[in-house]
C-alpha positions, 0 to 999 in steps of 0.5 A: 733295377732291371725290374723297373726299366722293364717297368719304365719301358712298357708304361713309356715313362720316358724322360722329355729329351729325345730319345737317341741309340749310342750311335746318336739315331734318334728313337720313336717308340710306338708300341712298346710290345707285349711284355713276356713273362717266360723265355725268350726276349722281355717285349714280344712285337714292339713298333720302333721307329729307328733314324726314320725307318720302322722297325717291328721285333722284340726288345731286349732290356738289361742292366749292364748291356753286358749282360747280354752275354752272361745270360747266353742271348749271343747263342740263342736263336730266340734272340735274332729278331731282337730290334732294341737292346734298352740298357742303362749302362752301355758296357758292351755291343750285343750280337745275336746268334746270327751275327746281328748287332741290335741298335743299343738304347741308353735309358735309365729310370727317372729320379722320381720313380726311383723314389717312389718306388723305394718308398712304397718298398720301404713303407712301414705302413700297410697299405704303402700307396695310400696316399694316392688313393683318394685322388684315385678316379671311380673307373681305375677304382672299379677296374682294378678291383673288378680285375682282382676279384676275377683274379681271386676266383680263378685262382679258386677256381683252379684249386677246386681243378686240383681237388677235381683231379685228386678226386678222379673226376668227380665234382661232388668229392671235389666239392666235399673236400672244398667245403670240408677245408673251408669249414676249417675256417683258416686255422684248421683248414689244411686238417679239414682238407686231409681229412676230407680226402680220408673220407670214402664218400661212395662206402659213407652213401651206404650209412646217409640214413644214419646219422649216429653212422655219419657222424662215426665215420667222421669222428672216427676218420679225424682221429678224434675217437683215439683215447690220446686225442681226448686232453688228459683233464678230461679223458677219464670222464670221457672215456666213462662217456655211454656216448663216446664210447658208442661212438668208438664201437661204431667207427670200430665196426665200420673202419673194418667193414671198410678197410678206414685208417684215421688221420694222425689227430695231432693235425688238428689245432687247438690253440687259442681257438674258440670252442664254438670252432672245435672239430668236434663241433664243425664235423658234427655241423657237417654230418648233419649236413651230409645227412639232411641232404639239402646241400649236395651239389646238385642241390646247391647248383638249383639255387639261384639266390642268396636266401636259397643258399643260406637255407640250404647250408643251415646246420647245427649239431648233433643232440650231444654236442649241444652240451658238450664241446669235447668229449668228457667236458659238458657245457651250457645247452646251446644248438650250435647253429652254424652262425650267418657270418659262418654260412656267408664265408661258406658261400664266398670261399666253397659255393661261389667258387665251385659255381664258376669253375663248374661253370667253366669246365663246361662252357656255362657261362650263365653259371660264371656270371652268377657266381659274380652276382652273388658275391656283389649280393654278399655284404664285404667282409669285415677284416683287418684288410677291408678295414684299412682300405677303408680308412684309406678311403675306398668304397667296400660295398660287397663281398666282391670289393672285400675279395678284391682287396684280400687279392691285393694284399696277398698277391701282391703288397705282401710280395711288395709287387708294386711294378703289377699293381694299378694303384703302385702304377698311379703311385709311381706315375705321379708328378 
């Protein structure tokens, strides 16, 4: 309940009577402030007009305006320049540290945001608003999406920034390891990205003009050369395999040239995964990749188009895993492009991304804004999230809308974080 009257108090949801303290002065809110989500007092510099004489400090809203005391206001300084107590149940006076008593506002929620909060939180439909959306103006649409999809690449952004720190400082590393995990696309991501970390880029650099080397060490660090790794239907084959067990010699050779140690291979995930996406045929598409020497960092950052992009993200396998899936198993010859959707997912969750918070850390911004170029030159995603906004009747239009909406969901309607959305806002709002 306390969520909501911070919620009623900083839109001014007010009910049409005056509002009045407990002592029966008559309150005139001009600026509800601004709302602190840290320590201290909920509104910072609010404008209050309090039996004619205006005040400007902090508001302090509760529950129980006894509350006041159990969370420990009465001794914390922070406190003191508190001008409004709001509560909804006036059991007791509050005084500050310094011996003030703040004028208490008695106000509860209105009946019908109180309802329609509990329906958007008791919802069992997906999304819980949508029968506001069509009512919806094309500026609150596009504000709020724009907002979204900000939100969602900074948050990348900011993971791109970890992988940086992890990796001391050097952006290409950082840029690997971003790439590798989103070649896991979703389900093998989290192995991707550890693997990714187990890969020594600066002793590889010395093998790049060997691609049977390249591969090796990726294999090999994946934990995908251990005979154990191989399903038991298969290893006798695989283990007979001229390939494989080259292979394994190599990584043997390398891994103690190098001082490598693989990763538990148990990491990986199989299960209802589509052979087009077994790690075996994603890191034999990203050895080549690395070879080719066409999407390095420095190489992506001269493109400047989507097309650019695509060609020099273009991978395949390996001539062995055209006819083969795993190790020991073959299958029809097929050169496994990295498909267009693949590349298009590759640009949205690794380049665009890596674009803006290079662009970022270092005061680029023509490099950020052609980050939210490209992703408005994408085509949006097709996904179960997009699907449904659509059949709520919002415009998708490009990547930057799909994002937007993959945003919404899981930051804040998987989290039924009504209160911080604009589109619960107008739900909540409505007469």
């Amino acid at each position: 309940m306390e969520e909501l009257l911070h919620y009623v108090w900083k839109h001014k949801l007010f009910p049409l009577k005056a509002l009045t303290t407990t002592t029966g002065l008559p309150v005139e809110v001009i600026d509800p402030g601004l709302h602190n989500t840290n320590a201290g007092p909920d509104f910072f510099n609010a404008k209050i007009r309090i039996g004619g004489t205006l005040w400007v400090g902090n508001v302090e809203i509760h529950d129980h305006a006894a509350d006041w005391y159990t969370h420990g206001h009465h001794r914390d300084g922070r406190y003191d320049n508190v001008v409004l107590h709001m509560v909804r149940i006036a059991d007791a006076e509050a005084r500050t540290d310094n011996g003030q008593c703040p004028p208490t506002l008695l106000l509860d929620v209105p009946q019908g945001i109180r309802e329609r909060y509990s329906e958007l939180a008791h919802a069992d439909r997906y999304p819980p608003c949508y029968q506001v959306i069509p009512s919806l103006s094309q500026l609150t649409v596009h504000s709020w999406t724009s907002a979204l999809q900000a939100e969602r690449l900074g948050m990348k952004s900011q993971a791109i920034g970890d992988r940086l720190k992890r990796c001391d400082g050097s952006w290409e590393s950082a840029y690997f390891v971003t790439l590798a995990r989103n070649y896991g696309f979703g389900i093998n991501g989290d192995a991707f990205e550890s693997w990714a970390y187990g890969v020594p880029l600066h002793q590889v650099d010395h093998h790049r003009d060997d691609l049977f080397q390249i591969e090796a060490i990726f294999l090999g660090q994946a934990g995908l050369l251990c005979p154990e790794s191989i399903p038991g239907r298969h290893r006798a084959l695989a283990l007979a395999d001229d390939y494989y067990n080259r292979l394994r010699q190599e990584y043997q050779y390398l891994s103690h040239k190098f001082g490598l140690h693989p990763m538990d291979y148990q990491q990986w995930r199989f299960l209802r995964l589509r052979p087009q996406n077994f790690p075996h045929i994603r890191l034999s598409q990203l050895a080549r990749l690395y070879y080719e020497r066409r999407a390095g960092l420095s190489q992506l950052l001269e493109c400047t188009t989507v097309s650019q992009l695509r060609e020099a993200l273009a991978t395949s396998v390996t001539p062995y895993w055209q006819t083969h899936y795993t190790f020991g198993a073959e299958c029809a010859p097929s050169a496994k492009h990295l498909s267009a959707s693949s590349v298009s997912l590759l640009l949205i969750n690794t380049v665009i991304p890596l674009f803006f918070a290079y662009g970022q850390y270092h005061g680029n911004e023509a490099l950020c804004d052609r980050a939210f170029s490209l992703l408005e030159a994408l085509a949006p995603e097709n996904n179960h999230i997009v699907r449904l906004w659509r059949e709520c009747g919002l415009s998708v239009d490009h990547a930057g809308d799909s994002q937007a909406l993959i945003q919404l969901k899981s930051q804040y309607c998987d989290r039924h974080d009504c209160l911080r959305c604009r589109f619960g806002y107008e739900y909540l709002r409505q007469r």
